[in-house]
N, C-alpha and C positions, 0 to 999 in steps of 0.2 A: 361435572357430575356432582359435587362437592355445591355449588353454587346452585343446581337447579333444586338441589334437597333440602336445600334452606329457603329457599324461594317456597315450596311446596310447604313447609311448614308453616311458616310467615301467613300465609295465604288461609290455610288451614285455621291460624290466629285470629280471622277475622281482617286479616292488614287490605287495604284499599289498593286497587290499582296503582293509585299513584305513588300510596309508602311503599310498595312492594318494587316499585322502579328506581324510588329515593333509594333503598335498601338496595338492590342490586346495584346499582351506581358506586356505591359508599366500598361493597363488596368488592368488586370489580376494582376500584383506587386500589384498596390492601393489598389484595394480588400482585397490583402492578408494582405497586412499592416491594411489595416482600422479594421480588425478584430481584428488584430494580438492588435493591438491599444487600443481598445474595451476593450478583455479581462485583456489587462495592466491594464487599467481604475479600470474595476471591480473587479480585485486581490487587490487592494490597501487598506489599513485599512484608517478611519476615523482621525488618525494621519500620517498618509504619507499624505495623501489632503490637509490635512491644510496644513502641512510644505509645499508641493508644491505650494500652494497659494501664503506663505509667501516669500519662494523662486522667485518666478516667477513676486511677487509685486515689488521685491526689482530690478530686471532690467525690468520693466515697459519700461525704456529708449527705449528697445530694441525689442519693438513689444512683450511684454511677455503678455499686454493685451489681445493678441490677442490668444493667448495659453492657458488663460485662460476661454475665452470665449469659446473657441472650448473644452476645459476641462468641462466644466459644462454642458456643449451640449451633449457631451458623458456619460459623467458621469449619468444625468438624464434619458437616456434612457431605455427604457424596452431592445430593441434590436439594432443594430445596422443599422439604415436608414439613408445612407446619402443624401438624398432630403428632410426630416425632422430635421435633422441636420442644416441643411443649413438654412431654415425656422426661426430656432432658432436663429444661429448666423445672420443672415442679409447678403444677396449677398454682401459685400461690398469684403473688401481688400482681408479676407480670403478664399472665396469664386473663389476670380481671383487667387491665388498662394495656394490654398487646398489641392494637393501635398506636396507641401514643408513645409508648414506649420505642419501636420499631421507628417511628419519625424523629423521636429526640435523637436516638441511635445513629440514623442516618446523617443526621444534622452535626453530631458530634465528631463522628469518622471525618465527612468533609471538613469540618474544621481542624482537626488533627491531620490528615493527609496534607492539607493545604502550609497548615504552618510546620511542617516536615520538609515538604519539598519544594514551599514558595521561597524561600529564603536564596537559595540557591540560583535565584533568574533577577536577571539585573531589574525590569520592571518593578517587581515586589519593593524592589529595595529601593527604587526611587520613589514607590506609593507611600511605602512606609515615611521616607523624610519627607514628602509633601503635609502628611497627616501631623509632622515631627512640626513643622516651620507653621502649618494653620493655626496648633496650638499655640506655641510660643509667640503667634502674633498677635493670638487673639488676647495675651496676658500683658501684651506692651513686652517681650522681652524681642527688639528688633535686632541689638545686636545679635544676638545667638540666633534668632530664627535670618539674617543676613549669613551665616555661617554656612548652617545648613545649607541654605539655599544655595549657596556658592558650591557646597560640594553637590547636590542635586543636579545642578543644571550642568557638571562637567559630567557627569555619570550619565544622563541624560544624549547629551552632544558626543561622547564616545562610542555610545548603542545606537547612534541616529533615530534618534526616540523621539520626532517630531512632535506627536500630541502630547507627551510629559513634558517639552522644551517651552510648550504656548501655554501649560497650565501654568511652568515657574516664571515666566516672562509676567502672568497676569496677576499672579501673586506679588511679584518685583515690583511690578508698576503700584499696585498699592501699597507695597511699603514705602515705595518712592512719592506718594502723595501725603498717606498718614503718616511714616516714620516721627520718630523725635526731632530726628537729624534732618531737611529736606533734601531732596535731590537737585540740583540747578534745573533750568528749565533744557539747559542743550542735552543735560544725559537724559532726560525724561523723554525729551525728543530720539536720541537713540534705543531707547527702549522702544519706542513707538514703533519705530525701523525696523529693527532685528525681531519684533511678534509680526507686523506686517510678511517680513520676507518669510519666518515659520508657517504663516497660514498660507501665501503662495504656494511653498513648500508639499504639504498638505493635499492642495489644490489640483498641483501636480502628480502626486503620487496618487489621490485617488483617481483623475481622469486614468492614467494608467493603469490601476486594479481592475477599471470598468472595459478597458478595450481586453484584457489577457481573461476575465470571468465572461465579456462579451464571445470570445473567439472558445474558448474552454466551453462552453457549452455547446456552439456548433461542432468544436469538434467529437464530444459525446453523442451529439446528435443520431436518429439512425436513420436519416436522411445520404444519401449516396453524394456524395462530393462534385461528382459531375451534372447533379442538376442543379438549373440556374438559378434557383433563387437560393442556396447555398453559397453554388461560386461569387454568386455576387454579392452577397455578406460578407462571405474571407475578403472579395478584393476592397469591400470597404470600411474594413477595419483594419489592411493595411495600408490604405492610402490613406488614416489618418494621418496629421499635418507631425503630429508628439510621433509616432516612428518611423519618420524619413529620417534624422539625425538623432545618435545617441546624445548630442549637446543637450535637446532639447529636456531632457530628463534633468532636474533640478535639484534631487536627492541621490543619496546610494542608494535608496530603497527602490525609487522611480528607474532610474538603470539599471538596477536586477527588473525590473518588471520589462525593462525596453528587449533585456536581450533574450527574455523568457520568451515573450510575441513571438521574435520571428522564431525561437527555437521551436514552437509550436507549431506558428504556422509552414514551417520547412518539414516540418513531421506530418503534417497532413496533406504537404504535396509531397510527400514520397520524399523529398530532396534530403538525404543522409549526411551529404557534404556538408551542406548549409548548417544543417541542423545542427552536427558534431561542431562546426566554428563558432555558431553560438550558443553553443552549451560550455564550449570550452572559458572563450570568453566571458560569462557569467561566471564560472568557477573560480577562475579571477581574481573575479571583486569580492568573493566569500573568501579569496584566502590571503587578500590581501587586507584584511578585516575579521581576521580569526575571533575576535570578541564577540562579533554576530551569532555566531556558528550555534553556538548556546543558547542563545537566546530564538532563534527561530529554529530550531534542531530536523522541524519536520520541512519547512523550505528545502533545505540544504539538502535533506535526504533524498527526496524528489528531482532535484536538479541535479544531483551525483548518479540516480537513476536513470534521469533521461537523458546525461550524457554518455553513459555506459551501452546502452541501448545504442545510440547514435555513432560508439567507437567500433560495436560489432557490424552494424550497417553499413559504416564508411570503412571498414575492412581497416583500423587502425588497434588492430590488437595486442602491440605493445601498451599499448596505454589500459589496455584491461585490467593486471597487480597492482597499477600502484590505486586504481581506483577504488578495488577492493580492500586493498589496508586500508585505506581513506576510511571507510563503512565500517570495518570493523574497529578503528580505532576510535570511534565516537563515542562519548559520554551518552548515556540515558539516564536521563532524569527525573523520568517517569514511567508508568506503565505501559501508558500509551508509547513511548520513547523507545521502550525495549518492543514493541510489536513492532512497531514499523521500522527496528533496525534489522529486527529478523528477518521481516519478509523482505526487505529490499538487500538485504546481506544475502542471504539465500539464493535469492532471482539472480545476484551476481555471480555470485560463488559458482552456481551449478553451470551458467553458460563459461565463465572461463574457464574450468574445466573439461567443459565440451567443445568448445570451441576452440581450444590447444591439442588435443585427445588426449587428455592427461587423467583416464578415465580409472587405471591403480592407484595414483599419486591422489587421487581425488577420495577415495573411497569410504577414506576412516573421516573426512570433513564432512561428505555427504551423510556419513552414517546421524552423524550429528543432528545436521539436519533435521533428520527422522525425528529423532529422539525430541527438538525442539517445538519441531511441526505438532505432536500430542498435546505439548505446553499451553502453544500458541492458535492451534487449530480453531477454537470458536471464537478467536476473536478478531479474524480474519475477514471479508469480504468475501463469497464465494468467486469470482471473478479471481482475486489473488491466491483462492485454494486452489482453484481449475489450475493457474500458473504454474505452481507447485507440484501440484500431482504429477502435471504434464511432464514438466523436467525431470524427476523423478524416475518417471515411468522409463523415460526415455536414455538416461544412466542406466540405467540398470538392463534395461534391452541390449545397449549398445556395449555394456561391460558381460554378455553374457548370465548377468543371473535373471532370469526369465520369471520365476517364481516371483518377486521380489517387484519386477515389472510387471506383472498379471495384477498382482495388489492395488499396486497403484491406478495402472485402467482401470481397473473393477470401483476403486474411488470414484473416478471419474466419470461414471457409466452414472453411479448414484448419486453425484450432486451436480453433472448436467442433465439440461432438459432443450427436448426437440424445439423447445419457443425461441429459448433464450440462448443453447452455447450448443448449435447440430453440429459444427465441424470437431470441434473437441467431442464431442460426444459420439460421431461417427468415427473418427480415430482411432477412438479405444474401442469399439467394435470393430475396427478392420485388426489392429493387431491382437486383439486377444484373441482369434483365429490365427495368427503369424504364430502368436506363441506355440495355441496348444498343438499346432500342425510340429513346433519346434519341441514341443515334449512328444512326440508320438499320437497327442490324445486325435488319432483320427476320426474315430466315431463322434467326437464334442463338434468337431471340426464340421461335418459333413449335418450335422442337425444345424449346426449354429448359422449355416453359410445359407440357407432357407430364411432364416428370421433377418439376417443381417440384408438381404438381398429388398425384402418385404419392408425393413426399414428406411432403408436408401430409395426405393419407389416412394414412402411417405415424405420422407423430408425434401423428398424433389432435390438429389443431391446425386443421381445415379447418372454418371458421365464416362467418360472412354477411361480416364483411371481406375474407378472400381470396376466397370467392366471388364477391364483388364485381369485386374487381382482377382475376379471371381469366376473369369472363365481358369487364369490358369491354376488355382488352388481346387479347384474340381479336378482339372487333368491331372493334379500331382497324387489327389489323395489317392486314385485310382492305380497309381502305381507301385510296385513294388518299393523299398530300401537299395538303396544304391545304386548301381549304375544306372539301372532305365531310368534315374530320375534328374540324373545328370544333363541332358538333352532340355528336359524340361527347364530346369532351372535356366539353363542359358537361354532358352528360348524365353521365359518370364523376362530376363534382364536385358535382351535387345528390346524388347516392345516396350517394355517402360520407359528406357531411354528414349527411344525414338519420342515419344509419347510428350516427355519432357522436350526434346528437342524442338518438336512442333509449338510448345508454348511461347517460348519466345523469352521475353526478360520474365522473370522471378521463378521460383521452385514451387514445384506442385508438394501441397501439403501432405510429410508423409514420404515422398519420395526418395530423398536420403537414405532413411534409416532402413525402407525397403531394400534400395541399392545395394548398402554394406551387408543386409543379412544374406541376401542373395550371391554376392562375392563371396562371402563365407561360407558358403556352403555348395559351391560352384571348386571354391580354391581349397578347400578343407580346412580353413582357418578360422580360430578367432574373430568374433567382430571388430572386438579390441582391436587386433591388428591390422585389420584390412582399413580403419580409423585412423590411428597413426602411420599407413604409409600415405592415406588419401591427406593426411596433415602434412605431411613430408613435402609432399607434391607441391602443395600448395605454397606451404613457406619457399620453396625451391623456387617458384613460378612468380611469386611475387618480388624476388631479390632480383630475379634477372628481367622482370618484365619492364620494356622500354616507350610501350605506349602508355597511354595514360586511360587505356578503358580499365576499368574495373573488373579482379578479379572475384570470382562469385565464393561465398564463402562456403563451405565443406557441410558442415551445421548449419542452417538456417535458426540461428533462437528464434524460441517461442515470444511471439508479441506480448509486450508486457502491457496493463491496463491501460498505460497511454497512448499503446498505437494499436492498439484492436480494434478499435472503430476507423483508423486511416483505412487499415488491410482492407475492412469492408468499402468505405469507399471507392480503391483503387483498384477491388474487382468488380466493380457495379450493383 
């Protein structure tokens, strides 16, 4: 509105088609900067600000007042208004050059953020001594810059830092040509050797980045897995020659990538086992190498994710505590650092809770949760908020506070869409009927089961499960409180069951959490409890079980972003 009014004005000026498009252009950049500005502001911890202050005090000379005064202006706001903005700092200097000011601004944060929190990652600090040994060589001081360089290149060879090893190797070699001092021809010759074997090195680790970004995008794909020009992609980028032998991998980096492949591609054939053995074995080489940890923080977090995923699948849920101390004991070292420990902390934290029934014990961590999800909410992925909500919703159903679970469907209602996420999005339309029939609200119930029915015919999602649930939640609302409705309910929980029985391998979405509410209200218990004895059962069934099929897990977790496109494939 703001941009077409200046537009109209401009126009009004006399301004030409074309300056009036110039102009809008130029408008349009500010905008995006001032956001873009905004959310710099509000990424920044309560020690980056200071240091910027202090930063920024110390070339006051050089108009930095005025950088901080626009800093504080932003920084204070709820949202980004710059007529209110402006109000704050005073029309004066900054006001006439707002523009420019607003991009030195930016320019300066990044640089202060950066020398805040680069220092602290082994790369920086080997950029910084490359920058240390160019000058020193460029002055003739060879012995000092031979120092450096000797501590570079161990700092370097510690982090498996291939491309900083072949920058000091090329540095080396010319000091080994122009030095004061020469080098013999035989060590010139092993220099030669040891960049050659770095760039193989190299060589290697990126054919491998190219089969695991090759295989990662099919398996994002929204192509169905069982058509063949898919399966025959997976099968050949596993019949590359580099993953028939882990030997073949020539780094540590190219071996975390060997055992990533197959952990991937064992997730898109459904295979849990597989999957969990090579996730395990990648976890491994991260912890047999805890220096790394640091330095790739968001690898590691992803690979502790998708083995945690693979420990609920393969029904190995002793190993679910200590993975989560793992996650929570992580350093963050950056913004981004603390986002992505939350949500992959989170995604953990709420399944082994559920997936122990440990749903009291969980409750004041969940609450947390809550509390952090506000924090962290926009800077999420709607995909990882869906996740979120989902499990949420689902605690909280399954511990009885129902209100609390309606919130969270009701989330979910509004930030999925029938294009992109129908099954979550039909979920929290089947149970926010489950609830409100479970608070009484039968009238909400009985208009709602009309729209909900009219949507499931939209999304082409209306099968023998919801026909189910919707013939018998008509028969119940029609009933009286208590007993007559006792018949019904049992009669809901045979046909479901059967329902699921017909399926065969995997759980009908949903059908759990039906089951226990139905037990619970069948048995006059808690859900809580009818969870914990169906945990009991389980753990009981698993310690005395003597064949080797697989016990089905209680909980079904919710698919985390990396196997939500398997699920699709492996229902067609």
């Amino acid at each position: 509105m703001i941009l077409e009014k200046l537009l109209r004005e401009k126009a009004s000026e006399g301004f030409s088609e074309q300056q009036q498009k110039l102009f809008k252009f130029r408008e349009m950049a500010g905008m995006l900067l001032s956001e873009e500005l905004y959310q710099l502001i509000r990424s920044m911890s309560k020690a980056e600000k200071r240091h910027f202050k202090l930063t920024a005090q110390q070339n006051s000379k050089n108009g930095a007042s005025n950088y901080i005064k626009l800093f504080d202006a932003i920084d204070k706001a709820k949202n980004y208004d710059e007529q209110k903005i402006l109000q704050r700092v005073g029309r004066d200097r900054i006001a006439a050059n707002l523009s420019s000011t607003k991009y030195q601004l930016s320019k300066l944060l990044c640089r202060v953020i950066y020398d805040f929190n680069g220092r602290a990652r082994s790369e920086n600090n080997i950029t910084e001594e490359i920058g240390i040994i160019k000058l020193l060589f460029d002055r003739g001081l060879y012995g000092m810059a031979g120092k450096h360089l000797t501590r570079a290149k161990q700092i370097a060879q510690e982090h498996h830092n291939n491309l900083h090893l072949l920058e000091l190797l090329s540095l080396q070699q010319q000091m080994a040509l122009q030095g004061e001092v020469r080098t013999s021809d035989e060590s010139l010759t092993v220099l030669i050797r040891e960049r050659q074997s770095i760039l193989d090195s190299i060589v290697n680790e990126s054919s491998y980045a190219e089969l695991y970004y090759r295989l990662r995008e099919l398996s994002q794909s929204k192509k169905s897995i069982d058509k063949s020009a898919v399966a025959v992609e997976l099968q050949e980028i596993m019949a590359a020659p580099l993953v028939q032998e882990v030997e073949n991998a020539q780094s540590l980096k190219a071996r975390q990538m060997y055992y990533r492949i197959h952990g991937h591609s064992a997730i898109m054939r459904i295979d849990w086992v597989q999957a969990y053995a090579m996730f395990e074995k990648l976890l491994k080489l991260w912890e047999a190498h805890p220096i790394l940890i640091a330095d790739d923080l968001r690898w590691y977090m992803a690979d502790l994710t998708n083995f945690f995923t693979a420990c609920c699948r393969a029904e190995k849920f002793e190993d679910l505590e200590p993975i989560l101390n793992k996650v929570k004991d992580l350093p963050s070292l950056s913004f981004a650092d603390k986002v992505q420990t939350f949500q992959n902390a989170a995604y953990m934290e709420l399944h082994y809770y559920l997936q122990n029934g440990l749903l009291a014990r969980g409750l004041p961590a969940v609450n947390q949760i809550k509390a952090n999800l506000e924090i962290y909410q926009n800077k999420l992925s709607i995909r990882w908020l869906l996740l979120l909500f989902h499990n949420l919703s689902t605690f909280f159903f399954l511990s009885s506070l129902f209100e609390e679970s309606l919130d969270y469907f009701k989330k979910i209602q509004k930030f999925a869409n029938d294009k992109n996420h129908p099954d979550l999005r039909t979920l929290a339309d089947l149970f926010e009927l489950i609830i409100h029939f479970q608070l009484d609200n039968i009238e909400v119930v009985s208009n709602r089961l009309r729209a909900f029915t009219r949507a499931l015919r939209k999304r082409r999602k209306m099968n023998d499960f919801y026909l189910c649930v919707i013939r018998h939640l008509q028969k119940l609302i029609r009933l009286n409180k208590g007993k007559m409705r006792l018949p019904a309910f049992k009669s809901f929980l045979a046909e479901l069951k059967q329902l699921q029985s017909s399926k065969g391998k995997g759980v009908i979405k949903g059908f759990t959490e039906l089951e226990f509410w139905l037990i619970s209200r069948i048995s006059n218990r808690s859900i809580s409890d009818v969870v914990r004895e169906k945990i009991d059962e389980r753990d009981r069934s698993r310690k005395t079980e003597t064949s080797e099929e697989a016990i089905p897990a209680v909980i079904p977790p919710s698919a985390s972003p990396a196997e939500v496109q398997a699920r699709r494939r492996s229902n067609g």
